[in-house]
C-alpha positions as CSV (number, residue, x, y, z in Angstrom):
1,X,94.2,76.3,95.3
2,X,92.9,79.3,93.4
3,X,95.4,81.4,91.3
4,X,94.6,85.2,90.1
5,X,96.6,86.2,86.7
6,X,97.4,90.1,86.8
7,X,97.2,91.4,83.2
8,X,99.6,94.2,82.2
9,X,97.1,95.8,79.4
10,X,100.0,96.3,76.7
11,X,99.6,92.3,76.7
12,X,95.6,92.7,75.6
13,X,96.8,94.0,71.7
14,X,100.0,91.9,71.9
15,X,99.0,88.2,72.8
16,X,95.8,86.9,71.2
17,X,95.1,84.0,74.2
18,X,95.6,85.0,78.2
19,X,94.7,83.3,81.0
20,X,93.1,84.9,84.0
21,X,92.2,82.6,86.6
22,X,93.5,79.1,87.8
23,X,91.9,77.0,90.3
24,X,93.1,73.0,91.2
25,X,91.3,71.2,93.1
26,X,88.5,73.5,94.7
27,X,85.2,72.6,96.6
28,X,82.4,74.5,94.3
29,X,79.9,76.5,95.6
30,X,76.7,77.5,94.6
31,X,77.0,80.0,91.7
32,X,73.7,81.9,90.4
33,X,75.2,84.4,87.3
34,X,72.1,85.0,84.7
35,X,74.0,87.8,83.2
36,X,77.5,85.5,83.1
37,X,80.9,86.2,83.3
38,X,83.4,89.2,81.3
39,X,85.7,86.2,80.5
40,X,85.5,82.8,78.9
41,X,85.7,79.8,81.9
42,X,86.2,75.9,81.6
43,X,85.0,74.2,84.7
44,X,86.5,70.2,85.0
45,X,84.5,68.0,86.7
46,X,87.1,66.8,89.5
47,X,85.5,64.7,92.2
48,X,81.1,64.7,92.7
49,X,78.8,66.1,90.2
50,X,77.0,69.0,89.7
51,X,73.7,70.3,88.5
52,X,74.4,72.8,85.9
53,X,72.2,74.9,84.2
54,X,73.2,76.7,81.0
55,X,71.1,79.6,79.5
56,X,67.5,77.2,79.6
57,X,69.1,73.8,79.5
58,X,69.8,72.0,82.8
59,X,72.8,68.8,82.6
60,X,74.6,66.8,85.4
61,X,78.6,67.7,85.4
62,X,80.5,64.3,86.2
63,X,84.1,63.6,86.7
64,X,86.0,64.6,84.0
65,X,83.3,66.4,82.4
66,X,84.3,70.0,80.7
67,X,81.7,73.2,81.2
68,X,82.7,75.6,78.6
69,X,81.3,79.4,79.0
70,X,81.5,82.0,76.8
71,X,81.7,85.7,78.3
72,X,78.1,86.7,78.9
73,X,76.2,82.8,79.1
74,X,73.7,82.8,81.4
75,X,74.6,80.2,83.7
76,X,74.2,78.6,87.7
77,X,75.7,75.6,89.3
78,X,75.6,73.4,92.8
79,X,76.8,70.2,94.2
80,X,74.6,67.6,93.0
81,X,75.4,65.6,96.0
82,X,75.0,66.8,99.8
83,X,77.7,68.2,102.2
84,X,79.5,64.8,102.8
85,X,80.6,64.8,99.4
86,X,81.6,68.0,97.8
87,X,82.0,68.6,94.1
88,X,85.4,69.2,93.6
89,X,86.2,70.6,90.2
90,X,89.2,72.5,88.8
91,X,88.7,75.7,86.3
92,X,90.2,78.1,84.0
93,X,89.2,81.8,83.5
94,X,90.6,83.5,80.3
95,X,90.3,86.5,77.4
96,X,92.0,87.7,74.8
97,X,91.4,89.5,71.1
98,X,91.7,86.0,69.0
99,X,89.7,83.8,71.7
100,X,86.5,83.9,69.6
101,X,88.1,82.4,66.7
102,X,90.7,80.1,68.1
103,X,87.2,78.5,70.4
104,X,85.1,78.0,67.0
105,X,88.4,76.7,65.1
106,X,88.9,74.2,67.7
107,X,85.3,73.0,67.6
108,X,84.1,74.6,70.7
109,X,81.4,76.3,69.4
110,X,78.9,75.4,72.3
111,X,78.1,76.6,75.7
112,X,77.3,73.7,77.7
113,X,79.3,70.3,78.9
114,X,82.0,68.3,76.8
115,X,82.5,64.9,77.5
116,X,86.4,64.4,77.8
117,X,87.8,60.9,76.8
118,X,91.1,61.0,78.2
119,X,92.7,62.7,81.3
120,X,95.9,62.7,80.5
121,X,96.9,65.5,79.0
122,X,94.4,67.4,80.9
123,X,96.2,66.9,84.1
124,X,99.3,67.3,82.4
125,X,98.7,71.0,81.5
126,X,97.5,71.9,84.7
127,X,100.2,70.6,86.5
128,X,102.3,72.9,83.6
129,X,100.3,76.3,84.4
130,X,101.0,75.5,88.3
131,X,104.6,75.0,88.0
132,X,104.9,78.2,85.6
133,X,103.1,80.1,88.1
134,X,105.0,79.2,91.2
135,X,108.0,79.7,89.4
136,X,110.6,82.4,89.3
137,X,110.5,82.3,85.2
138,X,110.4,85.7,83.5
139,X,107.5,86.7,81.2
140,X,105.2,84.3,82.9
141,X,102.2,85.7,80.8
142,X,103.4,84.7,77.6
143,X,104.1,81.3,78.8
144,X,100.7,80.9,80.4
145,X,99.6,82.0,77.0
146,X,101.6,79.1,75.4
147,X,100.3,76.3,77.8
148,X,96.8,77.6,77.3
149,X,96.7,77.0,73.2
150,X,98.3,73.8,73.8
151,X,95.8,72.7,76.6
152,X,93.0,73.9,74.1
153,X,94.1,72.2,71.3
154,X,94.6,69.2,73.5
155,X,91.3,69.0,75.3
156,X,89.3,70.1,71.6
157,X,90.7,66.5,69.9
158,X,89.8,64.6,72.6
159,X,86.4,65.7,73.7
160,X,82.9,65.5,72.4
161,X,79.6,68.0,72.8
162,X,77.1,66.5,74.7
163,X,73.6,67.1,73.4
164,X,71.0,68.6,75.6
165,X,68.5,66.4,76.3
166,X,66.3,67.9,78.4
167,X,65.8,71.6,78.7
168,X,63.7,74.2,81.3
169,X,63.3,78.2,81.5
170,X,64.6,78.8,85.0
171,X,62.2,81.9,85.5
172,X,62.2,81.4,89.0
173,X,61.7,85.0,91.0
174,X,65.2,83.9,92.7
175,X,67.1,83.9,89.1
176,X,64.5,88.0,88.6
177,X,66.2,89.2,91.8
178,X,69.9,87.8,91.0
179,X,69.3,89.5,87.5
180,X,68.4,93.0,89.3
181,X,71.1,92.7,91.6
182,X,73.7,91.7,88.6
183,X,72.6,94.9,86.6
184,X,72.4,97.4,89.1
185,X,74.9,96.3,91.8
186,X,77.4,99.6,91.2
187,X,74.3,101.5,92.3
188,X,72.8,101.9,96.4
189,X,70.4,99.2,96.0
190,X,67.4,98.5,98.6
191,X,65.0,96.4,99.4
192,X,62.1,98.8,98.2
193,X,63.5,99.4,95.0
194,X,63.8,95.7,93.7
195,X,60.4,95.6,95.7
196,X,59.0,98.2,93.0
197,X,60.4,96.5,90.3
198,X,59.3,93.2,90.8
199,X,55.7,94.1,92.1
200,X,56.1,92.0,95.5
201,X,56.5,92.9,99.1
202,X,59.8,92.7,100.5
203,X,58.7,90.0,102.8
204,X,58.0,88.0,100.3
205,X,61.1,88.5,98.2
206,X,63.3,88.1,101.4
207,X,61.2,84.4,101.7
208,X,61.1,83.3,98.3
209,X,64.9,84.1,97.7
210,X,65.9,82.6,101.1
211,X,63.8,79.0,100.2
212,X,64.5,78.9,96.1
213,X,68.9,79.7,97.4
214,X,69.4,79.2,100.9
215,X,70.9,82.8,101.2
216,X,69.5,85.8,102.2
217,X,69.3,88.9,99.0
218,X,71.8,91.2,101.0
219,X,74.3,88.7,100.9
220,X,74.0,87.8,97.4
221,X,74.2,91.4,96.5
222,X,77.4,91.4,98.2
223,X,78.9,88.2,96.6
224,X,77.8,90.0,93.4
225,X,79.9,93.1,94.5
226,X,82.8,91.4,95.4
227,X,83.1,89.1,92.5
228,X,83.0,92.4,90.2
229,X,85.8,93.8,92.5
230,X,88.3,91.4,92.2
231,X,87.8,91.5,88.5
232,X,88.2,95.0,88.6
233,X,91.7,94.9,90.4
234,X,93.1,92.4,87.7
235,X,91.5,94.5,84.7
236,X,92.5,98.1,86.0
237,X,95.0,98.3,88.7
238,X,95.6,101.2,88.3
239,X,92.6,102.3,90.3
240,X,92.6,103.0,93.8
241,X,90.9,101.0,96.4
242,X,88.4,103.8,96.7
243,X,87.6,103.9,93.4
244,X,87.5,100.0,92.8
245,X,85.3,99.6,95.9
246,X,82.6,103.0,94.7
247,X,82.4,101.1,91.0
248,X,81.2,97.9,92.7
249,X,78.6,99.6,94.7
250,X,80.5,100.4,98.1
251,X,80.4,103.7,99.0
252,X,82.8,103.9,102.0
253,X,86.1,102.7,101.4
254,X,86.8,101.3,105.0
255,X,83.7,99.1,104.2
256,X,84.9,98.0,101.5
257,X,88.8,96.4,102.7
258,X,86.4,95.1,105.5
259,X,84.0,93.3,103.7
260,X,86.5,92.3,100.6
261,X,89.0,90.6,103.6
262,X,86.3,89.0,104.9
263,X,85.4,86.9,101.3
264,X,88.6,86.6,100.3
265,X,90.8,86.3,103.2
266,X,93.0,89.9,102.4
267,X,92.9,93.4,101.7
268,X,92.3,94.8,97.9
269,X,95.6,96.5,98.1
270,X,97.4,93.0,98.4
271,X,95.0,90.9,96.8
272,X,97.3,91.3,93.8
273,X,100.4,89.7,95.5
274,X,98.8,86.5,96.3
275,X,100.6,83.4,94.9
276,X,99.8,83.5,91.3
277,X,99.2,87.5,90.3
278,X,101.7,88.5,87.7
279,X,102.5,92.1,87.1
């Protein structure tokens, strides 16, 4: 079950610590993000593993496992296992002015996998942000915001860094095209112009993405799109549709709703009301 937080922006100067996004219990996909993510994420290792590669450094994610990532870490992940046994982890998406500080005073000062000694209180908190969320409480954000210092102050006393032992550059010419795509997606994109910039044929980019990801470019690019869309609802909805869809690289809006429903199951005008989004 996946929860999306909507942030009224008089909140941002007002509470130091928000959370975002909420997810129990999900099967992981593949995720490919060299230039990272606009908010900070903690990914728990639920059921499988996962490879995990973090800026240069590549580490196995085992139950009960914690991958902290600041806003802009480099970073891709995949089941570690095969298709009869998914990687089920559960993870938290959140910002705030004071999130900087409050990480490094409660010793998270690492991207990269923490070795959680105890459950307990781990499950205990996310069974607190679920219950707040499908309550009827008022000022829900403020309470998320509560339960989320808690849950960090609980998690920072009983985990531990684990060291890197082994690192690698992952300069494969799947991660150059993923980096391309995650800089210019707002923009009309084609196969000739990442073809000019990396200095290789289409053909061969189309064959080298298709055997280093299993996907095809044009549907990464889209993933890409989308994922910056549904941020851009939560962070500004006060946009239209239009205009969300034409800053994520869509250029007709009918397009957009069509291709949006079809990754995330509803339109962008009511993604906002799933279970979960808070005015």
């Amino acid at each position: 079950m996946e929860y999306t937080i909507r942030i009224n922006k008089q909140l941002y100067s007002s509470v130091p610590l928000l959370l975002r996004l909420l997810g129990r219990d999900c099967i992981q996909e593949p995720i490919r993000r060299p230039g990272g993510m606009s908010l900070w994420q903690i990914i728990i290792g639920a059921a499988g593993s996962g490879n995990v590669i973090v800026d240069s450094s590549r580490q196995l994610l085992r139950p009960w496992d914690i991958l902290l990532l600041p806003p802009g870490t480099a970073h891709s992940y995949e089941n570690a296992g095969d298709d009869a046994h998914p990687w089920i982890v559960h993870f938290l998406g959140f910002t705030g002015s004071s999130c900087q500080r409050l990480m490094l005073d409660m010793r998270f000062h690492k991207a990269g996998i923490y070795h959680l000694k105890s459950r307990e209180h781990c499950l205990w908190h996310l069974e607190n942000f679920t219950d707040i969320l499908t309550s009827e409480m008022p000022d829900k954000n403020r309470l998320l915001s509560k339960e989320l210092y808690s849950f960090l102050l609980d998690i920072s006393t009983e985990s531990f860094y684990i060291e890197t032992t082994a690192g690698r550059h992952d300069g494969s010419l799947a991660t150059d095209i993923i980096l391309y795509l995650e800089e210019h997606y707002a923009e009309d994109i084609s196969l000739r112009d990442l073809s000019e910039h990396l200095g290789k044929t289409p053909e061969y980019l189309c064959t080298c993405f298709r055997r280093e990801t299993g996907d095809t470019i044009i549907r990464q690019l889209t993933r890409i799109r989308i994922g910056h869309a549904r941020l851009l609802l939560l962070e500004s909805p006060e946009l239209s549709a239009r205009a969300v869809g034409e800053r994520c690289g869509f250029r007709s809006a009918s397009y957009f709703g069509k291709v949006f429903k079809e990754y995330t199951g509803m339109t962008p005008q009511n993604y906002m009301m799933i279970p979960g989004s808070i005015a």
